[in-house]
Steps between C-alpha positions, in 0.01 A plus 500: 500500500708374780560842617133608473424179722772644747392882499117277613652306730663796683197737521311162677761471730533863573151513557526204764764624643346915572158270622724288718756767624174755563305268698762360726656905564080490601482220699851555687397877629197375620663205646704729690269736565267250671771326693588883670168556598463172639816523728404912624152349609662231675712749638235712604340245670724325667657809688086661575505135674814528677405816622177395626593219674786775630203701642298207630749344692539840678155478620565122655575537876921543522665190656762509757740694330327830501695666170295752312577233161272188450673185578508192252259377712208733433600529176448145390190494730355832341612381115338162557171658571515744237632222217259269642185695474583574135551092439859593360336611151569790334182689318604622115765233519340169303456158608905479642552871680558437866662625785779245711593591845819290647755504824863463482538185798903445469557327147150499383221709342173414715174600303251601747152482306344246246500575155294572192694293295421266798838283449616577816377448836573847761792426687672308231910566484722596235867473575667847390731387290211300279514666154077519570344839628750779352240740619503420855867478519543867405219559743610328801868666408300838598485613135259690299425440098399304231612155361412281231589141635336170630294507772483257786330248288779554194248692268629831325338823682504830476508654877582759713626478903601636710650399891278546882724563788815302483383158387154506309465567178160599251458398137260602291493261204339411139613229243677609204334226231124706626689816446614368115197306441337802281829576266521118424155545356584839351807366318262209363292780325821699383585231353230409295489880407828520369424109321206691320723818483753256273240367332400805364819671404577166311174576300528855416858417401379238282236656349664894503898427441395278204502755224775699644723222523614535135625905619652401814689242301588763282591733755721260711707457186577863437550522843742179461705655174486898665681320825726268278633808311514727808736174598693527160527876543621470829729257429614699183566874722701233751728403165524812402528740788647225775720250264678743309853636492426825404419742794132597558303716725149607513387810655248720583499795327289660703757480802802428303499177800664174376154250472704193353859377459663209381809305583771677213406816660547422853850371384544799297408759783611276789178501702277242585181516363364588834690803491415568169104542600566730725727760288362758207679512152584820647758332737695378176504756213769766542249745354272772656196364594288724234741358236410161563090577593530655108692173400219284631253737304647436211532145510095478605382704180730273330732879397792300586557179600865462468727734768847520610568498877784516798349288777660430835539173619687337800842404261455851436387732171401306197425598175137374361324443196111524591208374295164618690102457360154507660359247680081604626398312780232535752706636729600787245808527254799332555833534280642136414897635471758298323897536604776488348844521682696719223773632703782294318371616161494880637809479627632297149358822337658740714851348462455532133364826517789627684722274305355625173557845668881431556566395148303819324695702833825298324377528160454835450742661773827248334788743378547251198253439199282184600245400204242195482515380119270258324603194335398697140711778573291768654530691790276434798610719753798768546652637786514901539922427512504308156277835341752693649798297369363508154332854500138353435187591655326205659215534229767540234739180561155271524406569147870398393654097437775425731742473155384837431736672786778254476778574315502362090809289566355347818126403354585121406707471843200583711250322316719157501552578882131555546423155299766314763352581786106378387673216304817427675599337838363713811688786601590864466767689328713785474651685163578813420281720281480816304171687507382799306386787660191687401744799407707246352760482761698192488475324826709177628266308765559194688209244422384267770257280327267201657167331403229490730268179478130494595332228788487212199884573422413674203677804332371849605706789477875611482638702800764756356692693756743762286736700687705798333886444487549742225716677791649203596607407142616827495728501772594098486598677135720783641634189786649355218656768314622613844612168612750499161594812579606399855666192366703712263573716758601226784726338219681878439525496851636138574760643231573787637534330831753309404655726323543729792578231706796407264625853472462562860687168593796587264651820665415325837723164419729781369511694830515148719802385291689775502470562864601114558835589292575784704449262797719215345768762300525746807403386806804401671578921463094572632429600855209281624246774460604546150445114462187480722346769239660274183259210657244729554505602119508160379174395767305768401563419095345184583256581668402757268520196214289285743225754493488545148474136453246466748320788304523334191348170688206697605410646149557136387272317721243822483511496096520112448249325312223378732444143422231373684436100538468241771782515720574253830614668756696264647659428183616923480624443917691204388694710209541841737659275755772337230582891415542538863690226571846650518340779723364233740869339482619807629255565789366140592127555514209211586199564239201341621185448252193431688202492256511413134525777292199527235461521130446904397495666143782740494862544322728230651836668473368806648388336835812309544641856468219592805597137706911617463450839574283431847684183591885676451380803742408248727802296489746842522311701772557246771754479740338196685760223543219272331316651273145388339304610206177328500251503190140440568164559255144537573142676360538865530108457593570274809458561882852460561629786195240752681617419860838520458477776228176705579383514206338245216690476164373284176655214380810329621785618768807415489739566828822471566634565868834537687657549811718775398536840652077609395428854368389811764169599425597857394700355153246251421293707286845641322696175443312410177648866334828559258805434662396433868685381748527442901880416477823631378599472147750236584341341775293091500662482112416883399232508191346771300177531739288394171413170609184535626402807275531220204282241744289749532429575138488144368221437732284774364586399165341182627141716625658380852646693775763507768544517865659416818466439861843518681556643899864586546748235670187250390553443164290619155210334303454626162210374281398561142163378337389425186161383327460141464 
């Protein structure tokens, strides 16, 4: 109801309103209209005057000055006459139009002629600056125009003037109320038009609006609930296109041009959403351009809706996951496109593809058997090595148990290792196992075993990795029997060594004796050469017994048992140096140990034989009236082993230095051999010239090796290593 009342109320004041708004547009154009032709009649008028009183005063007799111009004077005289004879009233002008005819006397404004209004007397002043007579001012300034202003007796006129000669001035004149007067009256009977105008409209809305009231009502409600759920709806695309993580575009298919975008896609493509606007789909998808038009055709006759695209952004090339359908609009069919940045997930899916790759590269290329087994038993997969190993085709080995190829005696074995690893503490294994070939071959296999657990930590397959050692047992087989053999044959010839070295030493004590009798029984009756070669006899017996024994050493220290265990070093240097110590009695040496010596594995009484050995050389060769043997250890890996060696070793080093008489370059690849030496026989304390052969030896029996360092007149550094 209260809406019908307002729907009445409007049309009455709408119809007021057109009435009013009509009439006054009306009554204001021929307000102005009037008021125009008012003030170009005046015009008219006022300048047909001027120039008649212009042409009358002409005809006046000239006064003194002669000029061809009428003076003020016969101006004024021929404008009185004219003005005068017409009584100062203008014809077609009502009851105020009149003409006014002044002179400009200093300050004032003298009117010259009595009025029509009859107010003022002729000659009556003005002062100039009065705010009366606007009119004249402009015309006794010499001007020409139109004004709408108060006259000399303050009422509002239209008039027109204009100036005569230099100080009269001509205004032609009608009041503006007598110019009004008839739209005053007009507006009266506009208004009571419009009044009955109102009137009216309020009774044909009353009596026609009635009876559709009810509709309208009706109506304005739809109207309301179509424009509250075009609100919802808008409100709802906002939420779901503009409030939303998930990247969304909307786009003309048409034009393939970019129509909508929210803010997840400006993040995701790094435009603005300005910039967005202004670029095509085109601009983003890697593909050709007829790819993508038939991509958009699919997703509009709904073919395919879900596609798999490259698109270029400003990060770079991203993988996407698009979701496009139909949206029909008035402005034709747009594609509403949901994004979805996959490129982690393709790239997850590559690395497992290629890492899936690897392992069936791995799995099937592997020179050993590799086989997937299930917790029951049964085979799952099988490398093309393990067919190979057991003479199976692929097909053939899958139909089989895994007990079915292992060997009888082995069964209950495997089967308790394969229930450890599901049931027992985590881990892998490794046993030895016999398998059965297909042609029945016995074959001995190392077993690497492990259990592979799913994502919930449960039990899912066994990993077996078998590699063939029947070969290896084979020869580790043959090692042994060898190895006996070799032990046999070392002890024969430890025996036989000494043996010789027995029988060998007995004719030479025999020769030395005997040639010291002859010295002691007959020497007083020997020339000295004949006793010179009696020395020489019993010299070289010794010698000749020194080199046996020396010999004998060798095949000692080469064919001793090799009982490795943790050995100090330093412990080994201090026992070589209380051997030595009636050596460094006799040539007074200063032994200097710098770093402590480390723990190695290794046979202890075999490198204090490698400490006497390289300590005694350096104590003998060196004629230095203070001698020095220094012992010093370090990593064979270190910066300062390569520097001063040139090369990098493994494990420890151990050095020991002098400042004897150092080795010439040409005998230090030699000095390691049988029986070397840089000296005579009998010179620095003689020796066999084994000594460092035997060093040399020990310290590969250690998996070490030997070396030295030494620039004659400087001095020697030998160094041996050996595993930590």
């Amino acid at each position: 109801m209260t809406s019908t009342k307002n729907i009445m109320t409007a049309a009455v004041v709408s119809t007021a309103l057109a009435c009013l708004l009509t009439s006054g547009s009306i009554l204001f154009y021929l307000h102005h209209t009037t008021l125009e032709s008012h003030k170009k009649e005046l015009t008219h008028l006022v300048l047909s005057s001027a120039s008649l009183i212009k042409a009358a005063a002409r005809l006046l007799p000239r006064d003194a000055t002669g000029g061809p111009s009428p003076s003020d004077a016969r101006l004024l005289q021929a404008a009185s006459a004219i003005v005068n004879q017409s009584g100062g009233a203008l014809t077609d002008f009502g009851d105020t139009g009149e003409f006014t005819l002044a002179e400009r006397q200093n300050q004032d404004m003298v009117f010259l002629m009595r009025f029509r209004q009859d107010r003022m007397s002729s000659d009556s002043h003005i002062p100039f600056n009065n705010h009366l007579a606007e009119p004249m001012k402009h015309a006794l300034a010499g001007e020409t125009g139109t004004i709408i202003g108060p006259d000399y007796s303050g009422r509002i006129v239209v008039a027109a003037y204009t100036g005569l000669g230099s100080s009269i001035g001509l205004v032609a004149k009608m009041d503006l109320s007598e110019i009004e007067a008839p739209f005053y009256r007009i507006a009266v009977v506009a208004g009571l038009a419009c009044l009955a105008a109102i009137c009216l409209s309020a009774f044909v809305v009353q009596t026609r609006l009635g009876p559709l009231s009810k509709q309208m009502k009706e109506k304005i409600a739809e109207l309301a609930a179509k424009d509250e759920a075009l609100a919802r709806s808008e409100q709802y695309y906002k939420d779901l296109f503009e409030n939303n993580s998930a990247i969304k575009l909307l786009i003309d298919k048409a034009t393939g041009s970019i129509i909508d975008a929210n803010s997840a896609a400006e993040a995701f493509y790094g435009f603005p959403r300005e910039t967005l606007l202004k670029k095509t789909i085109y601009d983003f998808n890697t593909m050709e351009e007829y790819a993508v038009n038939a991509s958009m055709e699919n997703a509009a006759t709904s073919r395919n809706r879900h596609f798999d695209f490259t698109h270029k952004t400003a990060h770079g090339l991203r993988h996407v996951e698009v979701y496009s359908g139909k949206v029909e609009s008035s402005f034709g069919t747009r594609l509403f496109s949901i994004i979805h940045d996959v490129t982690d997930k393709v790239e997850a899916w590559r690395n497992l593809m290629e890492s899936e790759r690897r392992y069936r590269t791995t799995f099937e290329l592997s020179q050993v058997g590799i086989a997937h087994i299930s917790l029951n038993g049964s085979w799952i997969s099988v490398n093309q090595a393990l067919c190979r190993l057991l003479g199976y085709e692929r097909h053939e080995l899958m139909q089989k148990s895994v007990t079915d190829v292992v060997f009888p005696e082995d069964r209950e074995s495997l089967l308790a290792l394969n229930h450890d690893l599901v049931f027992g503490p985590p881990g892998g294994c490794g046993v030895k196992r016999r398998y059965r070939a297909k042609n029945g071959q016995e074959i001995h296999a190392m077993l690497n075993a492990a259990l592979v657990r799913d994502f919930a930590d449960h039990p899912e397959y066994l990993i077996h990795v078998i590699s063939d050692v029947t070969d290896l047992e084979k020869s580790r087989a043959l090692l042994v029997q060898n190895n006996a053999k070799l032990q046999t044959a070392m002890h024969r010839l430890d025996e036989f060594a000494f043996i010789v070295s027995h029988d060998l030493r007995e004719p030479l004590r025999g020769l030395s004796n005997y040639a010291q009798m002859l010295a002691e029984e007959y020497g007083s009756s020997l020339n000295d050469d004949a006793r010179d070669m009696l020395e020489t006899m019993v010299k070289l017996a010794r010698r000749q017994e020194d080199m046996i024994m020396a010999v004998l050493h060798y095949s000692r220290v080469n064919n001793a048992e090799f009982t490795p265990g943790s050995v100090d070093l330093e412990h080994a240097l201090d026992i070589a140096l209380a051997d030595l110590a009636s050596l460094l009695e006799r040539y007074p040496t200063t032994i200097r140990r710098n770093n402590r010596l480390p723990v190695v594995v290794g046979d202890e009484a075999l490198l204090v034989e490698v400490f006497k050995n390289l300590i005694a050389n350096a104590i003998k060769f060196n004629n230095k009236s203070e001698r020095w043997v220094e012992v010093d250890g370090m990593h064979a890996e270190s910066g300062a082993f390569v520097a001063m060696f040139g090369e990098r070793g493994s494990g420890v080093a151990v050095l020991v230095r002098d400042n004897g008489f150092g080795i010439d370059p040409e005998f230090q690849e030699t000095i390691f051999g049988f029986f070397k030496r840089l000296h005579g026989k009998e010179e620095y304390g003689g020796g066999s010239g084994l000594g460092l052969t035997i060093v040399k030896r020990i310290v590969e029996r250690h998996g070490g090796r030997v070396g030295l360092l030494s620039e004659p007149g400087h001095g020697s550094t030998f160094y041996f290593t050996l595993p930590e």
